[in-house]
C-alpha positions as CSV (number, residue, x, y, z in Angstrom):
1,X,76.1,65.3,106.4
2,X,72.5,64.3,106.5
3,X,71.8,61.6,103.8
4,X,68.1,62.1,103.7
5,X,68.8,66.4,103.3
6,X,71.1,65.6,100.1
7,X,68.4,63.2,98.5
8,X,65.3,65.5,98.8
9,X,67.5,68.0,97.3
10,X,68.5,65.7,94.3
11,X,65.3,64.4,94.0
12,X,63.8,68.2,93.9
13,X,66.2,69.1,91.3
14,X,65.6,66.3,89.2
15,X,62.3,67.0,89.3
16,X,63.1,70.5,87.9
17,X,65.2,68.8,85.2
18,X,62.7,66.4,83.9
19,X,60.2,69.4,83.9
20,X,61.8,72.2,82.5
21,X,62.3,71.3,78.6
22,X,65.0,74.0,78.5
23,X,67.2,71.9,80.6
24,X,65.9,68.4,79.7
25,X,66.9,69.4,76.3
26,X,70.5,70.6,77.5
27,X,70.4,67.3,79.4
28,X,69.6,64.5,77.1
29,X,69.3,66.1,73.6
30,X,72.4,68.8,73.2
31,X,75.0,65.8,73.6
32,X,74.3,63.5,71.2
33,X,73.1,65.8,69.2
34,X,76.4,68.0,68.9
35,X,78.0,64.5,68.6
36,X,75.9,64.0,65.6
37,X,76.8,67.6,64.9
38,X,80.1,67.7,64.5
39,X,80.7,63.9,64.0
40,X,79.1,64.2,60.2
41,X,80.4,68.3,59.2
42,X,83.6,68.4,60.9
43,X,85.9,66.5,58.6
44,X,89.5,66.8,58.2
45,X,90.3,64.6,55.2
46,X,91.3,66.3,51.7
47,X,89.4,64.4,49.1
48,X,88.3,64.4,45.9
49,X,89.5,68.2,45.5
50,X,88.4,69.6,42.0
51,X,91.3,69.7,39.5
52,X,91.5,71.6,36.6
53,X,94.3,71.2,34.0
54,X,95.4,73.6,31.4
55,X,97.3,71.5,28.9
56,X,98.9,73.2,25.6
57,X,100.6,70.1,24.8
58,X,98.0,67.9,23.8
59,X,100.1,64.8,23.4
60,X,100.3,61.4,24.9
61,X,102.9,62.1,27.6
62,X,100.5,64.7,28.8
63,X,97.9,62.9,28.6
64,X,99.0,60.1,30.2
65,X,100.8,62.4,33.4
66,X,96.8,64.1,34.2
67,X,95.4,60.8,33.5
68,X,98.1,59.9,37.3
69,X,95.9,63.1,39.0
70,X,92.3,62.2,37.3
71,X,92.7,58.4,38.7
72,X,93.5,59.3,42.3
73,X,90.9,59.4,45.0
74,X,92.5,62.6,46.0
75,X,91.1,64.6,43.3
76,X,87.9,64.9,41.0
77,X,89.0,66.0,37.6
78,X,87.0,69.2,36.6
79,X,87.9,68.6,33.1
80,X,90.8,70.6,30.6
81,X,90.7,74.5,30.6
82,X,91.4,76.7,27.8
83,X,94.1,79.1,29.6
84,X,95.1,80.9,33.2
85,X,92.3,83.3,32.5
86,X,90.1,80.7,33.1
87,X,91.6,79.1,36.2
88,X,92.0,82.2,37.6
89,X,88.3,82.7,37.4
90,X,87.1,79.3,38.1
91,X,89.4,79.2,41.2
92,X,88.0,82.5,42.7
93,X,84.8,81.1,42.6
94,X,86.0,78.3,44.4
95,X,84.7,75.8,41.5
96,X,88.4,74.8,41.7
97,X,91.6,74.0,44.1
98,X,94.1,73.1,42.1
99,X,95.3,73.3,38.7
100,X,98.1,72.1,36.9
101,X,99.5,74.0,33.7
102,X,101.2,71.9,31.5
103,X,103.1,73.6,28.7
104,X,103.8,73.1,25.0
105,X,106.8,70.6,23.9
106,X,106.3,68.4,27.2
107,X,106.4,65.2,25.6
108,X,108.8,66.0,23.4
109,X,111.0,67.2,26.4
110,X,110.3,64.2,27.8
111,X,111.1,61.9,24.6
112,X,114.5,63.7,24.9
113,X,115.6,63.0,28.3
114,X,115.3,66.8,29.2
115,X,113.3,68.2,32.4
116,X,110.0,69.9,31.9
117,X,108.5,72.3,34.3
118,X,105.1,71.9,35.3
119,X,103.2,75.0,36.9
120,X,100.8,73.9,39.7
121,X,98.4,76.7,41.1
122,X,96.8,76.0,44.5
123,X,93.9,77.8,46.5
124,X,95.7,79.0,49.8
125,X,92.8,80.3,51.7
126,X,92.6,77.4,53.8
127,X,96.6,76.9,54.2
128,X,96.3,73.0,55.7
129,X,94.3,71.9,52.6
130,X,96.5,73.5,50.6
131,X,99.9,71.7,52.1
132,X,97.7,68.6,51.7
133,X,96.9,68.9,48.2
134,X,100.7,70.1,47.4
135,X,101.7,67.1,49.1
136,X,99.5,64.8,46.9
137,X,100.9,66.1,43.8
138,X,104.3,66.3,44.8
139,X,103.9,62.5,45.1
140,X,102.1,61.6,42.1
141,X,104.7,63.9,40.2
142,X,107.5,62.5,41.9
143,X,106.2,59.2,40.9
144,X,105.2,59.9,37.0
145,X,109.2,61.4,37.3
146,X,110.5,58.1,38.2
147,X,108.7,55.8,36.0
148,X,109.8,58.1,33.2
149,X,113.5,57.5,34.2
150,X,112.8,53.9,34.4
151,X,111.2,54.2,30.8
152,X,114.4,55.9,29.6
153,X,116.5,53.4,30.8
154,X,115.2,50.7,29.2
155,X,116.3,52.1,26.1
156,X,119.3,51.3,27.8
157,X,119.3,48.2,28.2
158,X,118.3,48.1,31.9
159,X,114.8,46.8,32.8
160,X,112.3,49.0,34.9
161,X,112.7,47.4,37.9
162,X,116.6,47.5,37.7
163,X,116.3,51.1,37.0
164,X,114.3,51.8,39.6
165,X,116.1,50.0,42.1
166,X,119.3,52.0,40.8
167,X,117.4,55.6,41.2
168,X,115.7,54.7,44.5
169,X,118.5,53.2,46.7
170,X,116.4,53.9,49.8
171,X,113.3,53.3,49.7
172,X,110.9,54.5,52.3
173,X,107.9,52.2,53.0
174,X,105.3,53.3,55.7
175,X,103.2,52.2,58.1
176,X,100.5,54.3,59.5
177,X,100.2,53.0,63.4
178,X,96.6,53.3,65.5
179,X,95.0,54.9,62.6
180,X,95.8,52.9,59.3
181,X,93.1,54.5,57.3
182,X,94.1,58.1,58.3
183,X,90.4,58.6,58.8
184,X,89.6,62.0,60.6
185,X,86.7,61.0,62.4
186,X,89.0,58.1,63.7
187,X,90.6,61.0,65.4
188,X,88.2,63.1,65.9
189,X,85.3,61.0,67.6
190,X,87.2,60.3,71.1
191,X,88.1,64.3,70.9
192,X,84.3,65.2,70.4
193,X,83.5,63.2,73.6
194,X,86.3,65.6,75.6
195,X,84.3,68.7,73.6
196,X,81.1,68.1,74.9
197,X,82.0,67.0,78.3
198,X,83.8,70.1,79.4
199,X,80.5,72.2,77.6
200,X,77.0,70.0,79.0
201,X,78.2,69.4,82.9
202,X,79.3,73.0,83.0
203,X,76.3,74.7,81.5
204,X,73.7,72.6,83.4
205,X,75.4,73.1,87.1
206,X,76.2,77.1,86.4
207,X,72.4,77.6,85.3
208,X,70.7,75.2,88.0
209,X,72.5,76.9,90.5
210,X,72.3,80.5,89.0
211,X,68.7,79.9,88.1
212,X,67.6,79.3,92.0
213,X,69.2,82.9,92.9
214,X,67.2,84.3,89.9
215,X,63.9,82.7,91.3
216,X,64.4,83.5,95.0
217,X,64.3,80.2,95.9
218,X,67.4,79.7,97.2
219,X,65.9,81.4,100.0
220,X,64.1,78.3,100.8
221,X,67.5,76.9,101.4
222,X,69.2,80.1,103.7
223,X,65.6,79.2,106.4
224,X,66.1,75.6,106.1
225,X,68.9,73.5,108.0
226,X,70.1,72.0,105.1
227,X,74.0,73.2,105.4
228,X,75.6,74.2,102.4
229,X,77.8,70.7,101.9
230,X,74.2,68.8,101.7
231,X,72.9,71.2,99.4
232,X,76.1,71.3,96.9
233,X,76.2,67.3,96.8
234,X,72.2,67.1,96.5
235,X,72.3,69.5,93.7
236,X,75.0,68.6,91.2
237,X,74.3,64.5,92.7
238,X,72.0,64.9,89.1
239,X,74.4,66.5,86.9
240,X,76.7,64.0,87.2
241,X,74.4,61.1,86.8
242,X,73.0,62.7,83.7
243,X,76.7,63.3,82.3
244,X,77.8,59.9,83.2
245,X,74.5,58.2,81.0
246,X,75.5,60.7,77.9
247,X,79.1,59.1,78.4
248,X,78.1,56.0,78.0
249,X,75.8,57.3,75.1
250,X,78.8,59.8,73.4
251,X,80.8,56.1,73.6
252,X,78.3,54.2,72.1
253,X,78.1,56.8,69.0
254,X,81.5,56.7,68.7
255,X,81.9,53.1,68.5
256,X,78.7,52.0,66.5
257,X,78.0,55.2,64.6
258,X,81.1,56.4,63.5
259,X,83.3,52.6,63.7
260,X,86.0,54.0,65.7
261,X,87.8,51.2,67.3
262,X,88.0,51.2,71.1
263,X,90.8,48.7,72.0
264,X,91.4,50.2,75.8
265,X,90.1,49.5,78.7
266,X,86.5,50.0,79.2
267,X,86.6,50.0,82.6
268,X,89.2,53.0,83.1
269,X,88.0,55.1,80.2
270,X,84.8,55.2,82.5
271,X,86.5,55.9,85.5
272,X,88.5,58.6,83.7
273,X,85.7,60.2,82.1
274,X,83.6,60.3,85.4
275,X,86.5,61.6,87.2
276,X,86.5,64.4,84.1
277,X,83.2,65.1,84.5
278,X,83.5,65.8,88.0
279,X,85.9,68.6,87.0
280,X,84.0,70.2,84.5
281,X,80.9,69.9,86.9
282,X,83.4,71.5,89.0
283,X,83.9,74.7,87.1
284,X,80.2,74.8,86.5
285,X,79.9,75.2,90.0
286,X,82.7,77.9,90.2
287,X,80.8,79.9,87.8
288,X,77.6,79.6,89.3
289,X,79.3,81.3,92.6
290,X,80.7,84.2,90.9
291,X,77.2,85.5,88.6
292,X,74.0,86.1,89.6
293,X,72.0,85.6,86.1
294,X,71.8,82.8,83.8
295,X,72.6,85.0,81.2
296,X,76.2,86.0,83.0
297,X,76.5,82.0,83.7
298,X,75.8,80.7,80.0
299,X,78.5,84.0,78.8
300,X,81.2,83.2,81.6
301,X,80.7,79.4,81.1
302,X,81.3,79.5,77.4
303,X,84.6,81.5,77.7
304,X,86.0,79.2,80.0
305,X,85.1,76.0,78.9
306,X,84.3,75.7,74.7
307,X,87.4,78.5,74.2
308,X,90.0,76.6,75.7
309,X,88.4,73.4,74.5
310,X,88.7,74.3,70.7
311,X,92.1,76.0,70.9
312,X,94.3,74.7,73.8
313,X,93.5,70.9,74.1
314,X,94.4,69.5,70.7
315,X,90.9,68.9,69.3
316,X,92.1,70.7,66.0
317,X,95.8,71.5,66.8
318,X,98.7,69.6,67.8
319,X,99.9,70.9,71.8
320,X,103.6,70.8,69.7
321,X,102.4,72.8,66.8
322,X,101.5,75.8,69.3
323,X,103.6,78.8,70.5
324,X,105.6,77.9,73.7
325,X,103.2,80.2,75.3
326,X,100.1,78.3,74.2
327,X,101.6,75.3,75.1
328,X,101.6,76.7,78.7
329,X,98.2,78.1,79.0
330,X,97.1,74.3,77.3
331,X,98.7,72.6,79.9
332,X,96.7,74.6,82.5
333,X,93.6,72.7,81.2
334,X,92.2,69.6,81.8
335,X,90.9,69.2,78.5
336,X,94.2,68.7,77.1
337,X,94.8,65.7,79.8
338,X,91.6,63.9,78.9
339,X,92.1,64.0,75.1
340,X,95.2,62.2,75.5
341,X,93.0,59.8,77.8
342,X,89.9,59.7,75.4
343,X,92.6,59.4,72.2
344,X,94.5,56.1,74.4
345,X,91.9,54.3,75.4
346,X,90.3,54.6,72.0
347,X,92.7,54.1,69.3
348,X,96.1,53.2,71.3
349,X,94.9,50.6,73.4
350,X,96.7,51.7,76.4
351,X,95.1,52.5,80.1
352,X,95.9,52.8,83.4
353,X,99.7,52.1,83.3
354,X,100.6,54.8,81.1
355,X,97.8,57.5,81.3
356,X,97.9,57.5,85.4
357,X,99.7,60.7,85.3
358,X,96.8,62.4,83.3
359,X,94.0,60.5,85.8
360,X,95.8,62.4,89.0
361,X,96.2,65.8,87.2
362,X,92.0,65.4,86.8
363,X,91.4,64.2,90.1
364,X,93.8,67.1,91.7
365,X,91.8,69.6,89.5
366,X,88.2,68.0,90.9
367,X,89.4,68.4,94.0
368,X,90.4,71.6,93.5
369,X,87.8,73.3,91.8
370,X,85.1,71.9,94.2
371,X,87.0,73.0,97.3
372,X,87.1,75.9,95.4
373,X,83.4,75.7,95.1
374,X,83.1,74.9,98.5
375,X,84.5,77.7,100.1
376,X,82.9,80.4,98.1
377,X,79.8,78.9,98.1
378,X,78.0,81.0,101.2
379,X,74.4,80.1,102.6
380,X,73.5,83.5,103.1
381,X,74.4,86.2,101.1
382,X,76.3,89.5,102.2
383,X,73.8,92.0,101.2
């Protein structure tokens, strides 16, 4: 290895970074920018979902049970509707997501100590909302039941609190861990780090590569003496100096932009996430050996890197809540190990101690892919 050889071939292809705005842009811009992206539309929490209620009661225990819906946080109240005709429409016009049908005699079912049904109609189309917002109302209902028992049983005799007591001999109290406010972007943030790093390393080593077979130049390098190890190190040397400044930059978002608490170490989330970007520089490189255009290299890059990203490395769901067979083909990524990384270090606190395993599985896979690399990487072509 001739140090001098790999720096004039760094130093060229910065050049060609800094003056191509296509990949300055994909350099410096794309990841914070899809960080912003995502960071501000992509939102898991179900809030303040417009609630309709038909009521044909019209007294004061019904009033005083959609008054428990209109208070929460959970649900903007859209106001009382005349019949189903109406909710139907309103919720197929997605002015609506729930609506809660409350019919005549409630109160006076309720005055009597007799159970009154309560129809609740919810928008399925997105089915996780829709398990959220049934499990909201479950809640408030199961609470409105209670306090009405309570209520009855002071007529009794019995105070409130004793009632209660007596209908709730175990009561279940708890306590959110790592996340107390259940916010998404909580989550989400250390996740959207994982997301860009296995898309920006990728996409700039496949096209810088792919892009000197489209101009001819790489024929500079098959008359030159520069052997094929210089050249690989000299030219993705940048790639990983560029991705290592947007980590810092993708941390700094998530921390001061978004509040996520980072209470790992700081130390080896960098020496995780440079470890990580070595492997997705990795496959970048893998790519750029097996196509000839940039067109082929942004196509065969995407499938293999944002795909699996979205769908088999926990970003959106659970690794338990797949199929035994997804589970497989998610463990065959290294996404999947450096979410669990990203996720520790950020909202768990824990480092090197417990997430070792998933540092060697990234190293093994760096190694890999750039032997990989390596091998099929020829000076001169076949043909």
């Amino acid at each position: 290895m001739n140090r001098q050889r790999i720096l004039a071939v760094a130093s060229k292809e910065w050049r060609e970074i800094i003056r191509d705005r296509l990949f300055f842009a994909l350099a410096f811009i794309v990841p914070a920018f899809l960080m912003l992206l995502f960071g501000y539309g992509l939102s898991l929490d179900v809030d303040h979902l417009p609630l309709g209620v038909v009521d044909y009661d019209r007294s004061a225990q019904s009033r005083a049970y959609v008054e428990r819906f209109s208070a929460s946080h959970y649900f903007r109240f859209y106001g009382q509707l005349d019949n189903e005709r109406q909710a139907g429409e309103l919720l197929s016009t997605n002015q609506l997501r729930a609506v809660i049908i409350i019919p005549p005699q409630f109160g006076r079912q309720l005055l009597s100590g007799q159970p009154a049904q309560v129809q609740t109609l919810l928008d399925g189309t997105f089915p996780s909302r829709a398990l959220i917002a049934k499990g909201y109302i479950t809640a408030i209902n199961a609470a409105a039941s209670l306090d009405n028992l309570a209520s009855q049983a002071g007529q009794l005799g019995v105070t409130p609190e004793e009632a209660r007591r007596a209908l709730q001999p175990v009561k279940l109290d708890t306590r959110y861990l790592y996340n107390q406010s259940i916010s998404s972007i909580w989550g989400l943030a250390p996740k959207l780090i994982m997301f860009i790093l296995i898309a920006s390393p990728p996409f700039l080593t496949a096209l810088g590569v792919v892009r000197e077979k489209e101009r001819g130049s790489i024929f500079n390098l098959y008359a030159s003496n520069t052997s094929r190890g210089e050249f690989l190190l000299g030219k993705l040397a940048p790639y990983v100096a560029i991705s290592t400044l947007n980590i810092l930059i993708l941390w700094a978002m998530a921390v001061w932009l978004y509040h996520v608490p980072f209470k790992g170490s700081f130390g080896f989330f960098m020496l995780a996430s440079v470890v990580y970007v070595l492997c997705t520089t990795g496959i970048g490189l893998l790519v750029s050996v097996l196509v000839r255009t940039q067109m082929a290299a942004m196509i065969v890059t995407l499938i293999v890197t944002l795909v699996p990203a979205i769908l088999y490395s926990g970003f959106i769901i659970p690794i338990p809540s797949l199929k035994p067979l997804a589970q497989g083909i998610a463990h065959l990524m290294p996404a999947v190990y450096y979410t669990r990384i990203a996720v520790g270090c950020f909202l768990k606190g824990v480092g090197l101690a417990a997430l070792w395993p998933e540092l060697l599985i990234l190293a093994a896979y760096a190694g890999a892919l750039f032997t990989a690399g390596y091998l099929l990487f020829t000076k001169r072509p076949s043909t």
